[in-house]
FIVEX-241079 format. One record per residue (C-alpha): residue number from 0; z negated, x negated, y negated. Coordinates in steps of 0.1 Angstrom, whole numbers. Layout:
<drennus>
DRENNU  nr     z     x     y
DRENNU NUM     Z     X     Y
...
</drennus>
This chain:
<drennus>
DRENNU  nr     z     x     y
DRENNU   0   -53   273  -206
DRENNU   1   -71   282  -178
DRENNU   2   -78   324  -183
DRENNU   3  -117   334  -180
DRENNU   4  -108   354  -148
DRENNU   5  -101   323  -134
DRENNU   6  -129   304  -142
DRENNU   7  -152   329  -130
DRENNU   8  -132   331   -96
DRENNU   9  -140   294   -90
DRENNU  10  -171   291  -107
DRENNU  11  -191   291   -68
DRENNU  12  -171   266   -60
DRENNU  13  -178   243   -90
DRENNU  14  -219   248   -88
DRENNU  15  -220   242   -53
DRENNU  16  -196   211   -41
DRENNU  17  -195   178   -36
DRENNU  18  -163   150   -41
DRENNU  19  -144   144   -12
DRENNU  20  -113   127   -12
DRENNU  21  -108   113   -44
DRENNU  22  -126   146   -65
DRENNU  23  -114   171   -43
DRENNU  24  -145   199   -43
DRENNU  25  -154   212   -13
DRENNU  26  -177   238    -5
DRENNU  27  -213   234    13
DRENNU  28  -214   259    34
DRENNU  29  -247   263    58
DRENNU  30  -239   289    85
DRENNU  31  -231   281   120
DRENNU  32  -195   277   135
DRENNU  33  -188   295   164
DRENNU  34  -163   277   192
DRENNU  35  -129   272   177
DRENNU  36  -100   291   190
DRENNU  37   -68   273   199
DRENNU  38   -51   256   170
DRENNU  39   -14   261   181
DRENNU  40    -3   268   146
DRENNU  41    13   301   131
DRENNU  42    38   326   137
DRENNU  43    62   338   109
DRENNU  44    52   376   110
DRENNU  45    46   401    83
DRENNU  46     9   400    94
DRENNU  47     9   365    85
DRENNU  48    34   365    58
DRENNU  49    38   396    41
DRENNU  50    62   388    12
DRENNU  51    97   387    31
DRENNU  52   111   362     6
DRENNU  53    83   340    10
DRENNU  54    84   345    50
DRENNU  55   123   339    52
DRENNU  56   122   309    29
DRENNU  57    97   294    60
DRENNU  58   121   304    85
DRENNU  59   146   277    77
DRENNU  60   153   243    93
DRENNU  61   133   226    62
DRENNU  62   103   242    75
DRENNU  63   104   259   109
DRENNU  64   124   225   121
DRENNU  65   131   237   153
DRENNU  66   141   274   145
DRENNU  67   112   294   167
DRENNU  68   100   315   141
DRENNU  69    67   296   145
DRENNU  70    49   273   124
DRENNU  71    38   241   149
DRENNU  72     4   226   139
DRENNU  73    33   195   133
DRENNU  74    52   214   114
DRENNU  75    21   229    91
DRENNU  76    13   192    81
DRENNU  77    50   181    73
DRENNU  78    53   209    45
DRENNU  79    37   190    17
DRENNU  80    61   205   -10
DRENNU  81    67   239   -17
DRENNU  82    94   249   -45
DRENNU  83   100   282   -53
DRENNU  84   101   294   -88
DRENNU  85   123   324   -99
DRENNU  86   122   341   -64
DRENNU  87   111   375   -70
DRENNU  88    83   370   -47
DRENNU  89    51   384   -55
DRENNU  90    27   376   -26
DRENNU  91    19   339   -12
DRENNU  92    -6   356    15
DRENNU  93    -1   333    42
DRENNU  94    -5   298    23
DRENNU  95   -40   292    37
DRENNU  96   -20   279    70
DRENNU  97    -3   256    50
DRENNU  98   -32   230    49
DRENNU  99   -12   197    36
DRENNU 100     1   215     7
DRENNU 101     2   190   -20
DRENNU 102    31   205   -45
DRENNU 103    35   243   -53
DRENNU 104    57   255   -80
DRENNU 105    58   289   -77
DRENNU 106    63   301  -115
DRENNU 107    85   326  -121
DRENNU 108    76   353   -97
DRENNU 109    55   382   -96
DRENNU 110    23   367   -81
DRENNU 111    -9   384   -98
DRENNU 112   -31   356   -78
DRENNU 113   -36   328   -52
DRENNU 114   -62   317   -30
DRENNU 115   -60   283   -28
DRENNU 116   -93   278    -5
DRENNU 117   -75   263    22
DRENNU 118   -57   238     3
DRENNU 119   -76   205    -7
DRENNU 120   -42   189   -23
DRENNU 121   -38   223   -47
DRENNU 122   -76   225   -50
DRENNU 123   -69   186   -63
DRENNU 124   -46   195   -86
DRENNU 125   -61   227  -104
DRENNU 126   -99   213  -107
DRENNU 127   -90   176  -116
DRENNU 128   -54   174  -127
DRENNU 129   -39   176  -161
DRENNU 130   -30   215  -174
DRENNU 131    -4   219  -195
DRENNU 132     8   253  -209
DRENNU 133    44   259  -219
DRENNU 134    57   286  -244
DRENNU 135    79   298  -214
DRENNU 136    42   312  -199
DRENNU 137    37   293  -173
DRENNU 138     5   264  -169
DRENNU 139    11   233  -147
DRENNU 140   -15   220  -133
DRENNU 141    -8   182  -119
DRENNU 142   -28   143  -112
DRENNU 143    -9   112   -97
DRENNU 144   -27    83   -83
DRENNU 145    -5    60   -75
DRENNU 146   -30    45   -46
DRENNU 147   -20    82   -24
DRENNU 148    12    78    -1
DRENNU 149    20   112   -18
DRENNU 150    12   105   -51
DRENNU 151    16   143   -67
DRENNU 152    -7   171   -65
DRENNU 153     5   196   -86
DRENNU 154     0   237   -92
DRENNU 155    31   254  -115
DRENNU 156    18   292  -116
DRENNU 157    26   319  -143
DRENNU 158    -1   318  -173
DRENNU 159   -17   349  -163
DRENNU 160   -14   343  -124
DRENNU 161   -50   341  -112
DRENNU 162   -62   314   -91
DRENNU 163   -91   319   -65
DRENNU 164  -108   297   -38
DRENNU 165  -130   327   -26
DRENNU 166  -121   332    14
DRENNU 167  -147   306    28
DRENNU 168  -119   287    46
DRENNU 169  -111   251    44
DRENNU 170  -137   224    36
DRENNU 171  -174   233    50
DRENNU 172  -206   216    58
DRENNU 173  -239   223    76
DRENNU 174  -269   200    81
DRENNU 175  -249   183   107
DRENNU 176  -215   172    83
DRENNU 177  -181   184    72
DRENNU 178  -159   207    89
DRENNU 179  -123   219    81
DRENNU 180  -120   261    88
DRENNU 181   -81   269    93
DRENNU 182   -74   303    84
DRENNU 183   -72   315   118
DRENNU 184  -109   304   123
DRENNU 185  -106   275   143
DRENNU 186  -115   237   132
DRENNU 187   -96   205   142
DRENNU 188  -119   184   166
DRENNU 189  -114   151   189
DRENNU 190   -80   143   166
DRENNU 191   -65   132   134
DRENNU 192   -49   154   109
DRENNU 193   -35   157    75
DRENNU 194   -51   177    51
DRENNU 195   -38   182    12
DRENNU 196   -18   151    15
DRENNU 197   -47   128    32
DRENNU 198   -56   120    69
DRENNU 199   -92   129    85
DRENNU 200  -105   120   119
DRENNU 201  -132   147   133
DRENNU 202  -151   139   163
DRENNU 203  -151   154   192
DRENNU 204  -178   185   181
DRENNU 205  -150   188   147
DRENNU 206  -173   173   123
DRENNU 207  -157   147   101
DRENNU 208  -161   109   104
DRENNU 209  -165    88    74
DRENNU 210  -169    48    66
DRENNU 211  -161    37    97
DRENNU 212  -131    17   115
DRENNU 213  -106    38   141
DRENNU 214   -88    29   170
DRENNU 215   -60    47   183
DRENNU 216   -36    43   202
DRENNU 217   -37     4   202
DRENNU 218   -39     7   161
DRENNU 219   -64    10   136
DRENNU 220   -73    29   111
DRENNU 221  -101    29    79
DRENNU 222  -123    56    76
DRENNU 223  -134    57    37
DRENNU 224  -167    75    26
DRENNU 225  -150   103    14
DRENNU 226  -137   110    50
DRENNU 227   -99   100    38
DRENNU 228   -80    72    57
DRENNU 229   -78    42    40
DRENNU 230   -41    39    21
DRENNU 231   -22     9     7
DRENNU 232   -46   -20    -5
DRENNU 233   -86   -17     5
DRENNU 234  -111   -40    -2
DRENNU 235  -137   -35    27
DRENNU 236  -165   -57    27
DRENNU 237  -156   -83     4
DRENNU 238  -121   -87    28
DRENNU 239   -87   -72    16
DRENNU 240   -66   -56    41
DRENNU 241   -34   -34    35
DRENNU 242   -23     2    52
DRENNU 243    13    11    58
DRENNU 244    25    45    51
DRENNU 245    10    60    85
DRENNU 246   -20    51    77
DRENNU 247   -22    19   104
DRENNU 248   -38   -13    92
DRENNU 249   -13   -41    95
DRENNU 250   -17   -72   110
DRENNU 251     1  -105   116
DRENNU 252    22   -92    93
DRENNU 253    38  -100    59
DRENNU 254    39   -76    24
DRENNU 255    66   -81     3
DRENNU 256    58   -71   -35
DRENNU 257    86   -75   -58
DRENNU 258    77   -74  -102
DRENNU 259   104   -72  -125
DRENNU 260    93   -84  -160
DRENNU 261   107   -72  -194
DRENNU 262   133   -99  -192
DRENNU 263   147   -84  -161
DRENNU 264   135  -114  -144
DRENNU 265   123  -105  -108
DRENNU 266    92  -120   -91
DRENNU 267    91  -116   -55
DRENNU 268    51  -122   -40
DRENNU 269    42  -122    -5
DRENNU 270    10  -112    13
DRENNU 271     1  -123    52
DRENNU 272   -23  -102    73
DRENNU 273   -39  -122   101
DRENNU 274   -44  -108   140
DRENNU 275   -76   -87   122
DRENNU 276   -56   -76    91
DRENNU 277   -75   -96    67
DRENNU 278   -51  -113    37
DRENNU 279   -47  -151    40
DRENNU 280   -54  -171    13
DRENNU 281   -52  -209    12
DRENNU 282   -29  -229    34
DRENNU 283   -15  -213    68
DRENNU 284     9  -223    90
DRENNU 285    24  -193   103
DRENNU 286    55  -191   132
DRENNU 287    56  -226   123
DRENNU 288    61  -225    84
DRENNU 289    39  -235    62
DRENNU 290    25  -215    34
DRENNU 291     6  -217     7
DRENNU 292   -17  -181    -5
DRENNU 293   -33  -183   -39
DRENNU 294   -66  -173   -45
DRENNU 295   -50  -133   -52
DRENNU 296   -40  -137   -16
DRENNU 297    -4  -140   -30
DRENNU 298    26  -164   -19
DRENNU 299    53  -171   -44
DRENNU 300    86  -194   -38
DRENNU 301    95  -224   -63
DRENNU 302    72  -249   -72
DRENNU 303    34  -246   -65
DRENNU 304     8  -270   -75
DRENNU 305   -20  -276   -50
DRENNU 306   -54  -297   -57
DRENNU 307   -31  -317   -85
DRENNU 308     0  -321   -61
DRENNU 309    32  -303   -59
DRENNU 310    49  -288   -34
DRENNU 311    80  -267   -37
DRENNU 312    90  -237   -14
DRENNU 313   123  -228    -9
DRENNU 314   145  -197     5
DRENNU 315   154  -203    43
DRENNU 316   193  -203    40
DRENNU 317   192  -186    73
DRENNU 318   167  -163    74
DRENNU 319   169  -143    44
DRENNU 320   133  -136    34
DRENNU 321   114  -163    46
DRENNU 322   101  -193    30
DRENNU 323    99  -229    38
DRENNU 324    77  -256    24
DRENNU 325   102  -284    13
DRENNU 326   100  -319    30
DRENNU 327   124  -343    30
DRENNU 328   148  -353     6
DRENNU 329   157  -321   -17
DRENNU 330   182  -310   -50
DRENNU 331   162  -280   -72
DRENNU 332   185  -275  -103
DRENNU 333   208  -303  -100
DRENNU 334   177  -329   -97
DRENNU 335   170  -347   -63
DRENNU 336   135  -345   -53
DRENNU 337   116  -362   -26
DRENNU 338    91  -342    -1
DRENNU 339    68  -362    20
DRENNU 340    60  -349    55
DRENNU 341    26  -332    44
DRENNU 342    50  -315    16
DRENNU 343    34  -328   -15
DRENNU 344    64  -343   -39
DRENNU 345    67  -381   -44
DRENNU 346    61  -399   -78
DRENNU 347    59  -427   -92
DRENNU 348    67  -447   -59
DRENNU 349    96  -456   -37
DRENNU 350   112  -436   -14
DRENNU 351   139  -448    10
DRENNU 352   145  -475   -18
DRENNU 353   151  -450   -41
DRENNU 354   122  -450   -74
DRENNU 355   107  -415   -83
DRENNU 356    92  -413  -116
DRENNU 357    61  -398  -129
DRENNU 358    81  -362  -129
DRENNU 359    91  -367   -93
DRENNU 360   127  -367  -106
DRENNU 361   153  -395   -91
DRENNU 362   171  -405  -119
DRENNU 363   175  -441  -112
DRENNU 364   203  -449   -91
DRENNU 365   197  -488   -80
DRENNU 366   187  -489   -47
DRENNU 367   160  -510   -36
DRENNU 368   152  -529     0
DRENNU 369   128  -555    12
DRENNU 370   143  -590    11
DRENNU 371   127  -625    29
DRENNU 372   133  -660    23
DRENNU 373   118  -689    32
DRENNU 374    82  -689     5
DRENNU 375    80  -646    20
DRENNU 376    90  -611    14
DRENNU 377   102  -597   -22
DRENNU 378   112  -561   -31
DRENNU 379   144  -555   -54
DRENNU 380   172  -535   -61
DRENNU 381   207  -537   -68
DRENNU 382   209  -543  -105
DRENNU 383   189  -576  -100
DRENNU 384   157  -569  -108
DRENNU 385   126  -570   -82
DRENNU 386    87  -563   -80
DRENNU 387    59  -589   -96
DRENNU 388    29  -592  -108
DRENNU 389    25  -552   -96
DRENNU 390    14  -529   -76
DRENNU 391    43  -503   -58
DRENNU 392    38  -473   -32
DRENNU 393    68  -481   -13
DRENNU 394    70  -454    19
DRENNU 395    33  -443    15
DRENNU 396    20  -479    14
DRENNU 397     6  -499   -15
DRENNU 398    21  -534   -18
DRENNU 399    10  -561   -42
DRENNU 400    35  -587   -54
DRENNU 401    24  -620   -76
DRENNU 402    39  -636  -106
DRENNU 403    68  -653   -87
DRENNU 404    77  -619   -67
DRENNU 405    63  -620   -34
DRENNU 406    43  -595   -17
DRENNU 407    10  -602    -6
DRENNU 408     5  -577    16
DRENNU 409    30  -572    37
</drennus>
């Protein structure tokens, strides 16, 4: 459980935020930002970092990637993950630069408290995540959403380890919108960064942007109202569209989603994107190929039935991945089928002589042809029989034949 130190400690914060990003609380803050010094990012000094075990652990190629002893603002938003229980460290003074902190296990130490004001992703995971407390005296504090590229937010502390969100940095707002303070009292403006595991755009006077569409760079990029970039599937306007793991809205592009059921058996569905990143549904003829999109926007292979016809789509034996619509003579499970040019499957009716019954299914092996004599045309096959007093779709075309046999329509 949460101790009453604690609650107190955050109990500002609580009364006077708002939701942003999925319920992470942010404070409303009214006073006036002065010009923002140069974000460059932060240097791995005692000043900055006063516990040497915490400062050395930062100092390796995991985190300071290229070894300068300096934290790039590049590097600051690739450490998500922090794991560092048992380490005899009893400071984390210096965590406030580490903005797109998302995971922190830091139980086991020595740490009497953390402020965790400059860290939406932690802030995520202590006010809306699930707290358990183990025997072993420690609390975890952790919520997944399985529609964030990093799904985890989660806080591992010692029970009694207090947690704050008292230094006035990180989320702010005035009466002209939201604003991110770094601890070394600048703001990001005119760019996009990552902030507790999500990416914000601020304009070019640092003030966040919200429900609107982004272009950078040749590539969008969605906006949400909570400021947070539109991940995975988003429904915007009654249109779905899908964002890759960078956050980019694809387009002309195919999703593969694959479903494995309790019987093992795995169902592969496929998503198309057109030129403005909307999903398809319906027919679409795509690089040539046909396919067909359901009303979920999905495409599936096998056997599809369309407006009471069928149609089968089949593996390309080339292309591993892609899809055909069947035409054309084909064999699905032994059984010879017969596609006609617009795809839909032939039945009851004769195809290249060959009869297709109601299932679509050639199972009857005589072998039929158009035959003249000197009263007109007939139709029959190679066990002696022949068409009368009937009706036959031979090749797409209705013929009638009368009582004696012959056609009289041909």
């Amino acid at each position: 459980m949460k101790s009453i130190v604690t609650k107190k400690a955050l109990s500002f914060l609580i009364s006077s935020s708002i939701l942003i990003s999925g319920g992470v609380s942010v404070i409303a803050d009214s006073s006036t930002r002065e010009e923002p010094v140069a974000e460059t990012g932060v240097a791995l000094t005692a000043e900055n970092f006063p516990d040497q075990t915490f400062r050395e652990l930062l100092k390796t190629e995991n985190f300071d990637t290229d070894g300068d002893g300096y934290l790039s603002a590049v590097e600051i938003e690739g450490i998500t993950e922090l794991y560092i229980k048992n380490s005899n460290i009893t400071s984390l003074k210096g965590i406030e630069y580490l903005t797109n902190l998302c995971e922190l296990v830091c139980r086991g130490n020595n740490i009497a408290s953390i402020d965790i004001s400059a860290n939406p992703g932690l802030i995520t995971a202590y006010k809306d995540g699930e707290a358990t407390t183990y025997k072993d005296g420690y609390t975890t504090y952790s919520i997944w959403n399985s529609s964030w590229f990093s799904p985890l937010r989660e806080l591992s502390v010692n029970t009694d380890t207090v947690i704050t969100c008292s230094s006035g940095l990180g989320w702010r707002n005035d009466s002209k919108g939201w604003w991110f303070k770094n601890a070394d009292g600048s703001y990001p403006k005119d760019c996009m960064t990552e902030l507790g595991g999500h990416l914000y755009c601020f304009d070019k006077n640092g003030y966040m942007i919200s429900s609107t569409w982004k272009e950078v760079d040749g590539q969008w990029y969605r906006f949400n109202r909570d400021g947070a970039a539109a991940e995975y599937w988003q429904n915007v306007n009654g249109k779905w569209y899908y964002f890759s793991y960078d956050y980019v809205m694809v387009y002309n592009y195919f999703i593969y989603v694959s479903d494995t059921a309790p019987s093992g058996k795995t169902t592969t569905k496929i998503y198309y994107f057109d030129s403005d990143g909307v999903m398809q549904t319906g027919w679409k003829n795509i690089s040539g190929r046909w396919y067909y999109f359901d009303n979920s926007g999905a495409f599936t292979s096998g056997w599809k039935n369309v407006s009471g016809k069928w149609y089968y789509f089949a593996e390309d034996l080339v292309y591993e991945g892609d899809f055909d619509m069947v035409t054309g003579w084909f064999e699905i499970d032994g059984v010879w089928y017969y596609f006609k040019p617009s795809g839909a499957m032939a039945a009851n009716e004769y195809c290249g002589g060959y009869w297709l019954g109601k299932s679509g299914a050639w199972t009857y092996k005589h072998k039929a042809s158009w035959r003249k004599d000197n009263t007109g045309w007939w139709y029959g096959d190679t066990s002696g029989w022949y068409a009368k007093d009937e009706t036959l779709t031979i090749d797409g075309k209705s013929y009638n034949f009368n009582s004696a046999g012959y056609c009289t329509n041909p």
